[in-house]
Structure formats: C-alpha cells, structure tokens
C-alpha positions as MATLAB code, in Angstrom:
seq = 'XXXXXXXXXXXXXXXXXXXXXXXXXXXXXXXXXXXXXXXXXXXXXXXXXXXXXXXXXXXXXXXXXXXXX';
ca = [
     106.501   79.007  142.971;
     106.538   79.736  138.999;
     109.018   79.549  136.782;
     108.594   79.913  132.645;
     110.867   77.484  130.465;
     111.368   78.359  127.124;
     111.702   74.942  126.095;
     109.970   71.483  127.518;
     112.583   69.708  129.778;
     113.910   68.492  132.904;
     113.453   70.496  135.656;
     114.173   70.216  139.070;
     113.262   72.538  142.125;
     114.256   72.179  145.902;
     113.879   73.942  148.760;
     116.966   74.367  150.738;
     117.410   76.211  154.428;
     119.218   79.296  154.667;
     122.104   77.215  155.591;
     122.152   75.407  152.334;
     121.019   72.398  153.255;
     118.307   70.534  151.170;
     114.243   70.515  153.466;
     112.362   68.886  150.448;
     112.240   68.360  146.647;
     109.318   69.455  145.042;
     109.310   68.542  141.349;
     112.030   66.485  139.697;
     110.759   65.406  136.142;
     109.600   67.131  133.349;
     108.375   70.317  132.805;
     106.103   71.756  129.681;
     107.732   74.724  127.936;
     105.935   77.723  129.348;
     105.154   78.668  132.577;
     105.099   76.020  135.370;
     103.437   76.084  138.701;
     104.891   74.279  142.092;
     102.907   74.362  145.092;
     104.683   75.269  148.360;
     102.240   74.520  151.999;
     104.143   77.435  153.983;
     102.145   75.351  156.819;
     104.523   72.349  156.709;
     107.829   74.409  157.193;
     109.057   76.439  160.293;
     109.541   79.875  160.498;
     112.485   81.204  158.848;
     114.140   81.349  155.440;
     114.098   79.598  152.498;
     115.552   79.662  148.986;
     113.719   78.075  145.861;
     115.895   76.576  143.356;
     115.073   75.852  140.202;
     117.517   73.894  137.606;
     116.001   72.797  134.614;
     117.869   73.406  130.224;
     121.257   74.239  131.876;
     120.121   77.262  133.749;
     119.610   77.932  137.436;
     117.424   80.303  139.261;
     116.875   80.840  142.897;
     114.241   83.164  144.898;
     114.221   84.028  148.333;
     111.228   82.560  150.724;
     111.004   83.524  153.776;
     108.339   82.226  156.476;
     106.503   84.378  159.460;
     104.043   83.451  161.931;
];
C-alpha cells in the first residue's frame, strides 16, 4: 500500500476484515512527508476482502483489498 503525506507525521494503517474488525496493524509511527510505502504478504491472509486504512495529520483514507486464490 502507498499513501503520500504532505507533511511528516504520525501515521497509522490497519487492515481490517470486511466486517470491520481489525486482522493486523502494519505501521503505527512516523511517517516522512511524501510518499510512503507499506508492504502487505497477500500470502499470510485468507481469501476475501480487506480494507486499508490509513490515519495519519487528521485525515483518513481507506482502499479496498480484496484477496483471490
């Protein structure tokens, strides 16, 4: 997953289940301004879909994942 921060700050991103309910964290710290890479194994999760969330300067963003074998 990317995401681009205008400024340097906290960020955090988790990876939730279609039901809402949290799988993993995947960064909580900061985060350079720019654009900032998390990795995601797609081999470590079941089938089915996901949502990245990413919460970092007051704003939220969330994109759709969804995982096929």
């Amino acid at each position: 997953a990317i995401f681009t921060l205008s400024n340097a700050g906290t960020a955090q991103v988790t990876l939730t289940d279609e039901l809402g309910r949290e799988v993993r964290v995947l960064q909580n710290g900061r985060a350079s301004a720019g654009q900032n890479v998390v990795t995601i194994d797609p081999l470590t999760l079941e089938q089915g879909t996901y949502f990245v969330r990413v919460e970092a300067n007051g704003m939220t963003a969330m994109q759709k994942l969804v995982i096929t074998r």
